[in-house]
N, CA, C and O atoms as CSV, one atom per row, in Angstrom:
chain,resi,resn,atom,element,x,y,z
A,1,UNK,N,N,-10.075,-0.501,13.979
A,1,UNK,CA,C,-9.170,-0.299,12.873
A,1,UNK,C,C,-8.668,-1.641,12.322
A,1,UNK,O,O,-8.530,-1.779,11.107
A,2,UNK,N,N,-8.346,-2.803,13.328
A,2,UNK,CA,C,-8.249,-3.826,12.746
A,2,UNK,C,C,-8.510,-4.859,11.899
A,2,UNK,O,O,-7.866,-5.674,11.238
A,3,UNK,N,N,-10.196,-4.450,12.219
A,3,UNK,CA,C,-11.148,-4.906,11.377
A,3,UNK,C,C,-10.914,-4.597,9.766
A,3,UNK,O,O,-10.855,-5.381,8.818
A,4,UNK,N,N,-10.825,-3.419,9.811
A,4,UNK,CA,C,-10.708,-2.558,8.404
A,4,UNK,C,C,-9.829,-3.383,7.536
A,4,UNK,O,O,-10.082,-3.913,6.455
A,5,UNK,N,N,-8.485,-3.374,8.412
A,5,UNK,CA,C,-7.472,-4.381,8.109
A,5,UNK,C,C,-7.302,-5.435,7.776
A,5,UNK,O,O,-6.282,-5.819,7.203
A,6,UNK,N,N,-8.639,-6.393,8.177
A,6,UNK,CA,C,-8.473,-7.459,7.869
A,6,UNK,C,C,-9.661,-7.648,7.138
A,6,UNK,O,O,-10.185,-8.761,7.171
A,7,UNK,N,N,-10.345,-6.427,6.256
A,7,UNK,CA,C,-11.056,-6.555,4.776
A,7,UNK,C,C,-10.336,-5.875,4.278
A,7,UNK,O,O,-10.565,-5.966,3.072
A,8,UNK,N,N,-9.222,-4.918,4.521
A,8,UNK,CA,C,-8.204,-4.624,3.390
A,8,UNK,C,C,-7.006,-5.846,2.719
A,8,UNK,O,O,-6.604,-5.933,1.559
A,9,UNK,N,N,-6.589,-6.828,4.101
A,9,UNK,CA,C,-5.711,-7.919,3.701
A,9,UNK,C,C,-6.893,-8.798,2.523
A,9,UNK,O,O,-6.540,-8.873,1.346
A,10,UNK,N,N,-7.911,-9.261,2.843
A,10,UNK,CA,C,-9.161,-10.035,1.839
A,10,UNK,C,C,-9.199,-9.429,1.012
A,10,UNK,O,O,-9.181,-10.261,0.105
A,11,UNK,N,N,-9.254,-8.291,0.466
A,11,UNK,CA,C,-9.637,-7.594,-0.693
A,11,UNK,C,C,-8.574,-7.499,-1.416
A,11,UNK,O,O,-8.527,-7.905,-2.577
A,12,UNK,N,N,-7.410,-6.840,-0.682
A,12,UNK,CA,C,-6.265,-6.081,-1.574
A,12,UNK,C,C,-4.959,-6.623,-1.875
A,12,UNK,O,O,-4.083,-6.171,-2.611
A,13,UNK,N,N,-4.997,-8.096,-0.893
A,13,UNK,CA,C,-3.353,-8.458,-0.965
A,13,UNK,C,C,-3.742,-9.736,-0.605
A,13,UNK,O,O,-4.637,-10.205,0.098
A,14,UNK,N,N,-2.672,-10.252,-1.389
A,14,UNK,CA,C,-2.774,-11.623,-1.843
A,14,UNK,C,C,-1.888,-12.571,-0.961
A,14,UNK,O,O,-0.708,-12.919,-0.994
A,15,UNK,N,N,-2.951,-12.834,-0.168
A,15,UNK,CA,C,-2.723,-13.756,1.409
A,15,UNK,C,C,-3.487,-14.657,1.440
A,15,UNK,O,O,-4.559,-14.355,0.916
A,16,UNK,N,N,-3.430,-15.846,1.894
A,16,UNK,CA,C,-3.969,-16.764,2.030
A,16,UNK,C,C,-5.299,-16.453,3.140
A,16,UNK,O,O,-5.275,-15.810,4.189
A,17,UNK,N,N,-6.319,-17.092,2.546
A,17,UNK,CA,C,-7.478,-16.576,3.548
A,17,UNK,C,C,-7.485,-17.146,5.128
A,17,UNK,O,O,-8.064,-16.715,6.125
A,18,UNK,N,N,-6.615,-18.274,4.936
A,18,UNK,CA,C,-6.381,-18.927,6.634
A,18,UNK,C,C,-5.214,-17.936,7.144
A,18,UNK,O,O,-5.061,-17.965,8.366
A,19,UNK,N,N,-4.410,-17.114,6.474
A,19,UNK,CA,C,-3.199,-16.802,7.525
A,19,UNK,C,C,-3.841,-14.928,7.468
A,19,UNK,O,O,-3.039,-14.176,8.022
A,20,UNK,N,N,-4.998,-14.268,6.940
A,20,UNK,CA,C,-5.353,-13.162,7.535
A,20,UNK,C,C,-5.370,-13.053,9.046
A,20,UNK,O,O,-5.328,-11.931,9.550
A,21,UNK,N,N,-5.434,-14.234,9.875
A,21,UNK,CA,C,-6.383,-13.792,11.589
A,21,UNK,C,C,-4.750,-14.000,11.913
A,21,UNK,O,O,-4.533,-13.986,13.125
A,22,UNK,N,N,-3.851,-14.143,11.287
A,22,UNK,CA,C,-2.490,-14.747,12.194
A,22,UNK,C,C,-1.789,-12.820,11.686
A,22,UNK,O,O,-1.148,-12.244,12.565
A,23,UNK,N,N,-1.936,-12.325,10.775
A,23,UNK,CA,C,-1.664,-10.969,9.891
A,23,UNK,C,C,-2.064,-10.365,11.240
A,23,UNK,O,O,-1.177,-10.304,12.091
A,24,UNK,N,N,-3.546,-9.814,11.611
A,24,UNK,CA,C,-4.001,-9.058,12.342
A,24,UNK,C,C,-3.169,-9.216,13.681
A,24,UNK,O,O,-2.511,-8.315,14.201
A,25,UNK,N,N,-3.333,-10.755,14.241
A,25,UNK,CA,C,-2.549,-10.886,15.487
A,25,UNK,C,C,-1.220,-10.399,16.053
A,25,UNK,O,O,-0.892,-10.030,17.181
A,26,UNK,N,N,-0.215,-10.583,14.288
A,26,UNK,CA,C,0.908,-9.660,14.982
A,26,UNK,C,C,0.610,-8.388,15.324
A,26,UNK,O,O,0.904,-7.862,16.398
A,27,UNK,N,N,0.039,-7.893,14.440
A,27,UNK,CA,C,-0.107,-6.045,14.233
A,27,UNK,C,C,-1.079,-6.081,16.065
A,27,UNK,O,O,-0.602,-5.133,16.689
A,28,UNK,N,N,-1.753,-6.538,16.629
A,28,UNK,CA,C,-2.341,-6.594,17.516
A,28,UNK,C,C,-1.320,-6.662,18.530
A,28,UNK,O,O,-1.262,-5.820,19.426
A,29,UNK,N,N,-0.484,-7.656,18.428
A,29,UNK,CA,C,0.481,-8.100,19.983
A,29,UNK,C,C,1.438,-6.596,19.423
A,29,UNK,O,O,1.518,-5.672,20.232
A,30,UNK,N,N,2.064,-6.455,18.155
A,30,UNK,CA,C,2.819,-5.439,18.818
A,30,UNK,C,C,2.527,-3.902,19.035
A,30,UNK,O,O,3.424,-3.095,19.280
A,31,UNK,N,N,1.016,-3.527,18.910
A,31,UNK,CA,C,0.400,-2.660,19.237
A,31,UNK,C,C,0.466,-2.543,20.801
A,31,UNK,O,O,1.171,-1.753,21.427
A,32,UNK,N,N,-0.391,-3.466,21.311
A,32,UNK,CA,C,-0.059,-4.054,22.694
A,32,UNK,C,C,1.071,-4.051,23.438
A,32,UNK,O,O,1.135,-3.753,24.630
A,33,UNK,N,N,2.022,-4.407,22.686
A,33,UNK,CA,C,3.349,-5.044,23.216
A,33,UNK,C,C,4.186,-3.500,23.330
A,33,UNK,O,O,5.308,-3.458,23.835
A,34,UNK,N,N,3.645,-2.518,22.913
A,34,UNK,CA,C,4.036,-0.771,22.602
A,34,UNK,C,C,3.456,0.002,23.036
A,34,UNK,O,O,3.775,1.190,23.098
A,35,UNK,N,N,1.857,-0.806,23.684
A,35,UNK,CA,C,0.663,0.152,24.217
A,35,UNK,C,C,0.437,1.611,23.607
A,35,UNK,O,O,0.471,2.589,24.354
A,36,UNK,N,N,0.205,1.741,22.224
A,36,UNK,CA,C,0.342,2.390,21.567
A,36,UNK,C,C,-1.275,2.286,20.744
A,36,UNK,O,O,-1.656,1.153,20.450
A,37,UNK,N,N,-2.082,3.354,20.434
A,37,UNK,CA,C,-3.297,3.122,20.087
A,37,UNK,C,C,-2.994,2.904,18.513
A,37,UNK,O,O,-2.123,3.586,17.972
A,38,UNK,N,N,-3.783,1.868,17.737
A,38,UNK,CA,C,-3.713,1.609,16.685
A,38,UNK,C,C,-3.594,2.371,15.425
A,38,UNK,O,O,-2.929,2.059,14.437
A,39,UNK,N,N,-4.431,3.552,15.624
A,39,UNK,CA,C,-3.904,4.286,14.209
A,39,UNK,C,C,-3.083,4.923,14.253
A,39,UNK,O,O,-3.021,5.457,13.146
A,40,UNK,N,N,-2.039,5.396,15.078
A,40,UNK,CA,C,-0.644,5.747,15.001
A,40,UNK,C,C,0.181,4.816,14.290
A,40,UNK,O,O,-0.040,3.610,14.404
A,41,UNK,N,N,0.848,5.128,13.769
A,41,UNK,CA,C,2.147,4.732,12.721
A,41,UNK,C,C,3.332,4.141,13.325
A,41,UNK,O,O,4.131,4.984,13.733
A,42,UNK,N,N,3.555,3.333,13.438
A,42,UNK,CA,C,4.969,2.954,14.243
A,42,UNK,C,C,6.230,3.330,13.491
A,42,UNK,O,O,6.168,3.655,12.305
A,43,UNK,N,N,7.405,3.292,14.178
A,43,UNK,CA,C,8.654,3.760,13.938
A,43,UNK,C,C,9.521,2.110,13.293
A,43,UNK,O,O,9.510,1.024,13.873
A,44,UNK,N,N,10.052,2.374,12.241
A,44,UNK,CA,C,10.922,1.271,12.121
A,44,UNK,C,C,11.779,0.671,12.802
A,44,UNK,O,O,12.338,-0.410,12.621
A,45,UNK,N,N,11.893,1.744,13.936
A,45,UNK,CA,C,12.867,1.327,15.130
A,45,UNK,C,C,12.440,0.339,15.890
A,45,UNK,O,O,13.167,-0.558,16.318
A,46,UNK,N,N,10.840,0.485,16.168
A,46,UNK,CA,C,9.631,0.300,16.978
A,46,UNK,C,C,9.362,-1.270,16.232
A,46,UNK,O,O,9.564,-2.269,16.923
A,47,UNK,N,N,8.942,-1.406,14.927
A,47,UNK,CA,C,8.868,-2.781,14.139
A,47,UNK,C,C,10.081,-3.544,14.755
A,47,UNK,O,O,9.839,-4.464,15.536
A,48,UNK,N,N,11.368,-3.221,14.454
A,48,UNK,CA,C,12.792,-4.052,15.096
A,48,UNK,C,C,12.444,-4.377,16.018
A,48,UNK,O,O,12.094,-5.550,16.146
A,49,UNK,N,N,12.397,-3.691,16.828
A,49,UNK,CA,C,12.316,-3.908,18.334
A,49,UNK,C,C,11.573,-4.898,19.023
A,49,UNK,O,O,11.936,-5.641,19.935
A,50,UNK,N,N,10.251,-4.780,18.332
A,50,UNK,CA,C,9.085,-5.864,18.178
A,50,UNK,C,C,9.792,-7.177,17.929
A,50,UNK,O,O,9.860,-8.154,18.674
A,51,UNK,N,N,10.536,-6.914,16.188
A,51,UNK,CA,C,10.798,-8.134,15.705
A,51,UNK,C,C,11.497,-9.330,16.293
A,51,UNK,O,O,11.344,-10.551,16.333
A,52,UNK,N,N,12.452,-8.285,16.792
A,52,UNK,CA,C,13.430,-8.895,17.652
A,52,UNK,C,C,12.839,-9.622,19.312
A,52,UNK,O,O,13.320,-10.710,19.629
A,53,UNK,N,N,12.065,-9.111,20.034
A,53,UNK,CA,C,11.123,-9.846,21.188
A,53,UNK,C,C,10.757,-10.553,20.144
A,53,UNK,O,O,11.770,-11.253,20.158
A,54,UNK,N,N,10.154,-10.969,19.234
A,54,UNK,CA,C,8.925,-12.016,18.773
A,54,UNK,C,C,10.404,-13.441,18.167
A,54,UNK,O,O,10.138,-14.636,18.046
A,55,UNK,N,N,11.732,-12.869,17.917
A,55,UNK,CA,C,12.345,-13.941,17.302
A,55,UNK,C,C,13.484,-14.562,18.782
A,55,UNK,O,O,14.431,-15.319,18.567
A,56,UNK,N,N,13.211,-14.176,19.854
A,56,UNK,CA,C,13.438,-15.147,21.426
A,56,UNK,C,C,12.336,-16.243,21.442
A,56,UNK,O,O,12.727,-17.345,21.827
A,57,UNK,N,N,11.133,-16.144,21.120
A,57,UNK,CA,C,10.323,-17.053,21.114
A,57,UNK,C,C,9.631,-17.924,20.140
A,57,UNK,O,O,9.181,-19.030,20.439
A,58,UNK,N,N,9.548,-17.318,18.807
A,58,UNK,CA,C,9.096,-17.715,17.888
A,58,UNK,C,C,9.788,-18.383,16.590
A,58,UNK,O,O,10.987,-18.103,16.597
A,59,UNK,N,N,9.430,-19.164,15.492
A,59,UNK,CA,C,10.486,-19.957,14.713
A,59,UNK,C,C,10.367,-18.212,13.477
A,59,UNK,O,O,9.557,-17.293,13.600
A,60,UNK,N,N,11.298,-18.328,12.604
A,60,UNK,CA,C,11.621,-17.600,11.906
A,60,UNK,C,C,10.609,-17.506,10.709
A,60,UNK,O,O,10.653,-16.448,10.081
A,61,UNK,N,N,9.798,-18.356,10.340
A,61,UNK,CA,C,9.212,-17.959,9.451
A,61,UNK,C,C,7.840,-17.195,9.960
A,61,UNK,O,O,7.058,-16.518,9.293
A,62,UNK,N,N,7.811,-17.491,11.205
A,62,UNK,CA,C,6.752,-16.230,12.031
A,62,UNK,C,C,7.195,-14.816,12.282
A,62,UNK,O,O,6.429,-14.013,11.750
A,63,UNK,N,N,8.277,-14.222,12.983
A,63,UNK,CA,C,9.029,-13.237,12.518
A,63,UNK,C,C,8.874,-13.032,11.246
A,63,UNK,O,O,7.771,-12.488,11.268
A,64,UNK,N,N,9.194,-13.074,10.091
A,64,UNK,CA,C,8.834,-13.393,8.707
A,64,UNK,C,C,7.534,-12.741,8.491
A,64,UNK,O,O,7.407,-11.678,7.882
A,65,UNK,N,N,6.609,-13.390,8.993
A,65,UNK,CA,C,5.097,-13.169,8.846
A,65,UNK,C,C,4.602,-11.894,9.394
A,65,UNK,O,O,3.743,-11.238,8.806
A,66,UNK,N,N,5.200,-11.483,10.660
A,66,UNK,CA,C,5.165,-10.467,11.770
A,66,UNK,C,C,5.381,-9.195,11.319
A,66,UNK,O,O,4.813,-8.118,11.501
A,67,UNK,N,N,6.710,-9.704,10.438
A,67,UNK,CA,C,7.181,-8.213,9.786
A,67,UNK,C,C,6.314,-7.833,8.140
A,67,UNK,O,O,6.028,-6.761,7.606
A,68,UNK,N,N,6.162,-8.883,7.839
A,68,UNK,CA,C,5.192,-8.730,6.410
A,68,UNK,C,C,3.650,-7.888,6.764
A,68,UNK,O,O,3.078,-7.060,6.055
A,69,UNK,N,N,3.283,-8.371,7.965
A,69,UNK,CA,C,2.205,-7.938,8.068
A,69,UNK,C,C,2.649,-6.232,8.848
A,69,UNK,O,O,1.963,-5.273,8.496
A,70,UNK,N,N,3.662,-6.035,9.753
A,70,UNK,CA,C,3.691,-4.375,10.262
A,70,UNK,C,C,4.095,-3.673,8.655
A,70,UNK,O,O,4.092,-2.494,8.301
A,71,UNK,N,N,4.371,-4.709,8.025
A,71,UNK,CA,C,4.645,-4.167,7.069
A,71,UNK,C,C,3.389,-3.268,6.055
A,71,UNK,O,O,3.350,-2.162,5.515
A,72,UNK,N,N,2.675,-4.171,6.146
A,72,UNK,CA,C,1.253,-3.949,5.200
A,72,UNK,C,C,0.414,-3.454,6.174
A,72,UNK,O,O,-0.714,-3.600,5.704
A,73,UNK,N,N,0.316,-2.915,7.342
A,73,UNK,CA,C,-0.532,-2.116,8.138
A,73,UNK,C,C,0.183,-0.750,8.122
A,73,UNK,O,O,-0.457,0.301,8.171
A,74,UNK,N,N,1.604,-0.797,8.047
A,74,UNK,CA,C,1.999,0.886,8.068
A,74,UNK,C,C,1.523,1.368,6.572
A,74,UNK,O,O,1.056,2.497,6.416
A,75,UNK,N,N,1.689,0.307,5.315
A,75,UNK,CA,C,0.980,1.081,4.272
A,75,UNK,C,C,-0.120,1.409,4.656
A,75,UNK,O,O,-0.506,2.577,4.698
A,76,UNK,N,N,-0.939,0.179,5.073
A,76,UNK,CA,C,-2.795,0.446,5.039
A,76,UNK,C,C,-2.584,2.148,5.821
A,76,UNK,O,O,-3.096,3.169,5.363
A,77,UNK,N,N,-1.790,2.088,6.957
A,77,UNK,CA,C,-2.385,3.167,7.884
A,77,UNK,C,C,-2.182,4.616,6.980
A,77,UNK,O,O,-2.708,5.713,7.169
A,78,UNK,N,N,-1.368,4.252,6.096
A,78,UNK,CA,C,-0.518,5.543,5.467
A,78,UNK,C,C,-1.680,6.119,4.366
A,78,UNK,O,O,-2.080,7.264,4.155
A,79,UNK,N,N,-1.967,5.082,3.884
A,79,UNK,CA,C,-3.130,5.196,3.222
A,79,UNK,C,C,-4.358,5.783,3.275
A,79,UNK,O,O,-4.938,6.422,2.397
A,80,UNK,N,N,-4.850,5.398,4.849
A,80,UNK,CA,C,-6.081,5.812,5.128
A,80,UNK,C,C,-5.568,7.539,6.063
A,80,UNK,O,O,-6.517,8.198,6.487
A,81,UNK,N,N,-4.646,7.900,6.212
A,81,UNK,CA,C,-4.353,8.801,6.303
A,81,UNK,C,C,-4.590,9.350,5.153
A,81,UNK,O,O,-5.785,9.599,4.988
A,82,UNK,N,N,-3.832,9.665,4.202
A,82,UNK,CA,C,-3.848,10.482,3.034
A,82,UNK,C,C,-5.338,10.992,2.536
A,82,UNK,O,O,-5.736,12.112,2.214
A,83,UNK,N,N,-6.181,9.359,2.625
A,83,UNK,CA,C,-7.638,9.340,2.230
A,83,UNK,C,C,-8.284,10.236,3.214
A,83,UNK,O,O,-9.178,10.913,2.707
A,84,UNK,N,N,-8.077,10.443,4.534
A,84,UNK,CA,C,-8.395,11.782,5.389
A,84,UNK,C,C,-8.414,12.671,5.102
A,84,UNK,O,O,-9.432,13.362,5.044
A,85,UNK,N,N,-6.996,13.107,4.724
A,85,UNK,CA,C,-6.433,14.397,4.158
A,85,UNK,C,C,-6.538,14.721,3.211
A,85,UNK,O,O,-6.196,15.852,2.865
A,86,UNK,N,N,-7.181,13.637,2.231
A,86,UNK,CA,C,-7.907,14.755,1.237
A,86,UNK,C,C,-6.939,14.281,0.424
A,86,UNK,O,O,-7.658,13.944,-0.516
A,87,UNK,N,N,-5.829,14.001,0.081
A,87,UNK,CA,C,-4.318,14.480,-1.085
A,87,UNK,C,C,-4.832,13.503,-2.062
A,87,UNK,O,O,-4.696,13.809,-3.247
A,88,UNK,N,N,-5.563,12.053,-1.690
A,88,UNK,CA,C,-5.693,11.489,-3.056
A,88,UNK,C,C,-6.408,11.721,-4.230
A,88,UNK,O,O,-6.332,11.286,-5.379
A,89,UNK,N,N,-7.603,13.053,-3.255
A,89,UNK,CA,C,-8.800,13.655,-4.214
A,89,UNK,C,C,-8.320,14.636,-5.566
A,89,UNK,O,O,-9.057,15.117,-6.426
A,90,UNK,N,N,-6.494,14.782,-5.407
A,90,UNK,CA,C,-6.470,16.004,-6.115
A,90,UNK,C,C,-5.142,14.949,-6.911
A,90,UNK,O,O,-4.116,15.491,-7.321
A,91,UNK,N,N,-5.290,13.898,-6.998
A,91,UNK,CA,C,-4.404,13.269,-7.869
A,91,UNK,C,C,-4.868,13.229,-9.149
A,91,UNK,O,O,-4.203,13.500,-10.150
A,92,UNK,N,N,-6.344,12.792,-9.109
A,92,UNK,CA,C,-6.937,12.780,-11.011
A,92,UNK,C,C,-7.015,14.240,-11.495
A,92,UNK,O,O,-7.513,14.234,-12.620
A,93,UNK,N,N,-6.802,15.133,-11.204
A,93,UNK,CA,C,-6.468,16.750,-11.989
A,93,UNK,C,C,-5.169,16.289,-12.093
A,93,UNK,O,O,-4.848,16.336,-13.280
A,94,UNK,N,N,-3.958,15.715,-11.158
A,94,UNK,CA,C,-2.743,16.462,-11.449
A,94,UNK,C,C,-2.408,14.970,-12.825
A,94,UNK,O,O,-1.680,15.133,-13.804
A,95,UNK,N,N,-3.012,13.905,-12.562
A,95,UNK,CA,C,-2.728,12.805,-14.161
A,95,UNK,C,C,-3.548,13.526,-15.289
A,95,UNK,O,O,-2.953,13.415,-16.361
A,96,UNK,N,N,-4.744,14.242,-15.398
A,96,UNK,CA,C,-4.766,14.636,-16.123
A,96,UNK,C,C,-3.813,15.684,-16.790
A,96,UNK,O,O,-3.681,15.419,-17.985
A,97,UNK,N,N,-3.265,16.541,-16.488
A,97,UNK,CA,C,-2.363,17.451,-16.532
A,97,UNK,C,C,-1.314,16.796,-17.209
A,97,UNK,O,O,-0.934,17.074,-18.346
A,98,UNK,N,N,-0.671,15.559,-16.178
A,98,UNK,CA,C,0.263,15.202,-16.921
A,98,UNK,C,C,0.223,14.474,-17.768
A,98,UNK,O,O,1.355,14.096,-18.072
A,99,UNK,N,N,-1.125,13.731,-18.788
A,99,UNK,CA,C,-1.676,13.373,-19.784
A,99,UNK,C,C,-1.769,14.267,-21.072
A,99,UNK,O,O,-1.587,14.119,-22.280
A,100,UNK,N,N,-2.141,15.266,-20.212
A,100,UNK,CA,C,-2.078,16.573,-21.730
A,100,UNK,C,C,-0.798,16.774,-22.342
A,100,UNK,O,O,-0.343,16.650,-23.479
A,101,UNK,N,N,-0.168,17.284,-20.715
A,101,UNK,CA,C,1.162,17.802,-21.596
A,101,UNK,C,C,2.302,16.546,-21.782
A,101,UNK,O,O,3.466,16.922,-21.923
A,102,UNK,N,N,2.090,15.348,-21.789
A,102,UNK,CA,C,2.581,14.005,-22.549
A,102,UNK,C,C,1.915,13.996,-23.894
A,102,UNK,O,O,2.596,14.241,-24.889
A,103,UNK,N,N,1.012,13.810,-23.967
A,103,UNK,CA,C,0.412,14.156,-25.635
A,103,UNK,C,C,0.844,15.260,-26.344
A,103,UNK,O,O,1.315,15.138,-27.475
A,104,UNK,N,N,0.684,16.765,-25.560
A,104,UNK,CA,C,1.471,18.026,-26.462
A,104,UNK,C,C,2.740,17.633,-26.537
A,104,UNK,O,O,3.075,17.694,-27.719
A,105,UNK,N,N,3.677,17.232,-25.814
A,105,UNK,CA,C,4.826,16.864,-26.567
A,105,UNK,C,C,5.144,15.886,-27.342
A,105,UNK,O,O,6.015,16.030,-28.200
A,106,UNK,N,N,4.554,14.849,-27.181
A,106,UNK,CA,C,4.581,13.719,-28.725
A,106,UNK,C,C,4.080,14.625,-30.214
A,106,UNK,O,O,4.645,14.759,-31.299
A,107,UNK,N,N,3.070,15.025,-29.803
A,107,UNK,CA,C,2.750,15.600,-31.007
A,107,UNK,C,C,3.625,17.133,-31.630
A,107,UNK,O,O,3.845,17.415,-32.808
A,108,UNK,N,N,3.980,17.902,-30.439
A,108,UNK,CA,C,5.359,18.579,-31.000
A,108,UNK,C,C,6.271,18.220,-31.734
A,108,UNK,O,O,6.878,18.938,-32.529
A,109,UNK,N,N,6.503,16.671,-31.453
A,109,UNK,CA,C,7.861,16.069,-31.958
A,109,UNK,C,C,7.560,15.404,-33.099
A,109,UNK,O,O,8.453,14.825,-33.718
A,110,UNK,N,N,6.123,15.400,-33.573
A,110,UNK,CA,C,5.584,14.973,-34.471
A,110,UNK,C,C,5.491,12.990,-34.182
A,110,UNK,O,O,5.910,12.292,-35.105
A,111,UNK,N,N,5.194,12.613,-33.493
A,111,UNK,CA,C,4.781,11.639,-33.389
A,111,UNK,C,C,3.552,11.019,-34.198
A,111,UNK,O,O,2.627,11.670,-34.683
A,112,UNK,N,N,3.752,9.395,-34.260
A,112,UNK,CA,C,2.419,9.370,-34.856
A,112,UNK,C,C,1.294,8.660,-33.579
A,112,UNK,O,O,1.563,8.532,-32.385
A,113,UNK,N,N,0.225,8.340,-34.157
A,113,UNK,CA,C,-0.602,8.381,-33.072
A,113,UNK,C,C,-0.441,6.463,-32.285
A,113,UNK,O,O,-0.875,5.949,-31.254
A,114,UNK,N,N,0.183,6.085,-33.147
A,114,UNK,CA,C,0.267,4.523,-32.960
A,114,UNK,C,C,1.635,4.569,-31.693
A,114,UNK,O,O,1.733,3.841,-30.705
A,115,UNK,N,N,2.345,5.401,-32.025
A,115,UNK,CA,C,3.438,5.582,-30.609
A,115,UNK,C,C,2.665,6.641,-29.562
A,115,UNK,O,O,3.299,6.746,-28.512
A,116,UNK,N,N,1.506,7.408,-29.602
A,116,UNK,CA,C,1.152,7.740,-28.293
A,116,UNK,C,C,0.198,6.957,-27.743
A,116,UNK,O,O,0.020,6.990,-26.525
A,117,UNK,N,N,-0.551,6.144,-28.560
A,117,UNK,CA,C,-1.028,5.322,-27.899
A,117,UNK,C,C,-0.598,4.444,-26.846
A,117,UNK,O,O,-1.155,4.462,-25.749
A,118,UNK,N,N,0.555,3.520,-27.168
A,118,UNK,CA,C,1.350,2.638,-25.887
A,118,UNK,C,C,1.480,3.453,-24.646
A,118,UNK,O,O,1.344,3.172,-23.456
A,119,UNK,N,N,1.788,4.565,-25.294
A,119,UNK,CA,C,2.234,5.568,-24.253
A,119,UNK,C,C,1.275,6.173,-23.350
A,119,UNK,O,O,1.845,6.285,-22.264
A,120,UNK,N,N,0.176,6.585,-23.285
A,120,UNK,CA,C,-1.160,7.072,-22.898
A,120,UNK,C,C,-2.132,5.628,-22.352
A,120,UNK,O,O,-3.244,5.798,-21.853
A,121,UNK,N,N,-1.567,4.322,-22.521
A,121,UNK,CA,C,-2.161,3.255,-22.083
A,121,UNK,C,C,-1.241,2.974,-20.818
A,121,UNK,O,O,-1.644,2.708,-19.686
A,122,UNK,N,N,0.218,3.101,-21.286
A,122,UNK,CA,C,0.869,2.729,-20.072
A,122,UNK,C,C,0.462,3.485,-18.958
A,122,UNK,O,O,-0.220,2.877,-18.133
A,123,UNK,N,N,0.730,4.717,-18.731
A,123,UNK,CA,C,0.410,5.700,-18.338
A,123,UNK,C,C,-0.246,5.776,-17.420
A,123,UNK,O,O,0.041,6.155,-16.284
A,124,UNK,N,N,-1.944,5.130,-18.176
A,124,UNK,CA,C,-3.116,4.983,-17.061
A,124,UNK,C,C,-2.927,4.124,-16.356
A,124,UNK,O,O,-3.382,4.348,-15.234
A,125,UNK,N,N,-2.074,2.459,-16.550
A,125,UNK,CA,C,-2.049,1.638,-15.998
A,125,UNK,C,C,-1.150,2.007,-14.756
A,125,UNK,O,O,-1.399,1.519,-13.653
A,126,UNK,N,N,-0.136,2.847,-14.948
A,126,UNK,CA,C,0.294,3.228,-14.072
A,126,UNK,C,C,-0.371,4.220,-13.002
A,126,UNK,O,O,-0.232,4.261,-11.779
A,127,UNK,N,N,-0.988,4.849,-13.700
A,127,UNK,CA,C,-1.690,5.699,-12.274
A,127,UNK,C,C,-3.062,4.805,-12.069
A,127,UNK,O,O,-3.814,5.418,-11.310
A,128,UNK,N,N,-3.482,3.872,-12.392
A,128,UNK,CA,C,-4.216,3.149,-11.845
A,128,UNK,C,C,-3.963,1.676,-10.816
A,128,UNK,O,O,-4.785,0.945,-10.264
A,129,UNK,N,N,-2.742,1.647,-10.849
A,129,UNK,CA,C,-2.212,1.088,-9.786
A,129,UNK,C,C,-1.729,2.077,-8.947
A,129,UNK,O,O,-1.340,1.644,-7.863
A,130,UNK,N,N,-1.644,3.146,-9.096
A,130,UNK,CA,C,-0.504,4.081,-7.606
A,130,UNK,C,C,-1.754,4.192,-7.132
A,130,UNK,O,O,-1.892,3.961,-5.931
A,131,UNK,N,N,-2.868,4.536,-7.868
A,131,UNK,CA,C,-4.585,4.884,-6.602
A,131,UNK,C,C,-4.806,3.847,-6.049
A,131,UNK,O,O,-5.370,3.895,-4.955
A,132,UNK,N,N,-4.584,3.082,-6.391
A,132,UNK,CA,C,-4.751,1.893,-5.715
A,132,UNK,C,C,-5.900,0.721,-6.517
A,132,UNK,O,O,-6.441,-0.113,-5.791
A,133,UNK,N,N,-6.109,0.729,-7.523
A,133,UNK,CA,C,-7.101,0.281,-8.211
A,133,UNK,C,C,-6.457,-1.269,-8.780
A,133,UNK,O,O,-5.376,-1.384,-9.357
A,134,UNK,N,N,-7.245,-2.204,-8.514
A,134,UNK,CA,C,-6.532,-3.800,-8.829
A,134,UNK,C,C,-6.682,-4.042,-10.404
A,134,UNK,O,O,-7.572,-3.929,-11.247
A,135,UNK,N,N,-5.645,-4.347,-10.365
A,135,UNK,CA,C,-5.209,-5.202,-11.936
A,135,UNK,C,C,-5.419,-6.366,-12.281
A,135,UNK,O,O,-4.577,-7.174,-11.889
A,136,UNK,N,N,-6.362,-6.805,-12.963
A,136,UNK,CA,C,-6.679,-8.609,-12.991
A,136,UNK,C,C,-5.849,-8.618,-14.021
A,136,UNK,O,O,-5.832,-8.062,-15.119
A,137,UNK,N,N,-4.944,-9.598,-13.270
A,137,UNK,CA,C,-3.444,-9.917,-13.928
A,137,UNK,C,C,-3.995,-11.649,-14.528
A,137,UNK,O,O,-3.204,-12.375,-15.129
């Protein structure tokens, strides 16, 4: 699973390519440090708890790092859950849906088409970042 993790940190989030193997390592020691198998989800209680052992020994901007990264593995994990379960497959019916009936009501209200446009662009940009799809900014 870690692995996965550390072509999801390369691909998806904007980390320096030298500090990915230091990313994995926390999520590793406090897996370890919880003896807890990796694709389980940890408890925020569980991250503290961690955080707090790792800041007796370590300088603060590692703590820092420790928590950024349990941070971005409980998304990843949350993620690849959902992608299990199926729920992200039934998101492009429910934007379409709410594409239609955003257009039937502009045009109820008599809108013209130059104000649904912004509107129907934003829109996608927005549900094309919640799927997860990158934005070359």
């Amino acid at each position: 699973m870690l692995q996965v993790f550390n072509q999801f940190l390369s691909a998806k989030e904007r980390i320096p390519e030298k500090n990915i193997p230091y990313y994995v390592k926390w999520v590793s020691d406090c897996y370890r440090y919880f003896d807890k198998p990796e694709t389980q989800l940890l408890t925020n209680d569980q991250n503290t708890k961690f955080l707090n052992h790792l800041a007796k020994k370590h300088e603060d901007w590692q703590v820092q790092q420790a928590d950024r990264a349990l941070r971005l593995y409980g998304y990843f994990l949350d993620r690849m859950q959902r992608n299990e379960n199926g729920t992200s497959s039934d998101m492009p019916d429910d934007w379409k849906k709410i594409e239609g009936k955003t257009r039937e009501a502009l045009r109820l209200r008599h809108r013209s088409y130059s104000t649904e446009k912004p509107i129907y662009y934003g829109s996608a940009s927005f549900r094309d970042l919640l799927m997860g799809s990158s934005l070359n900014l």
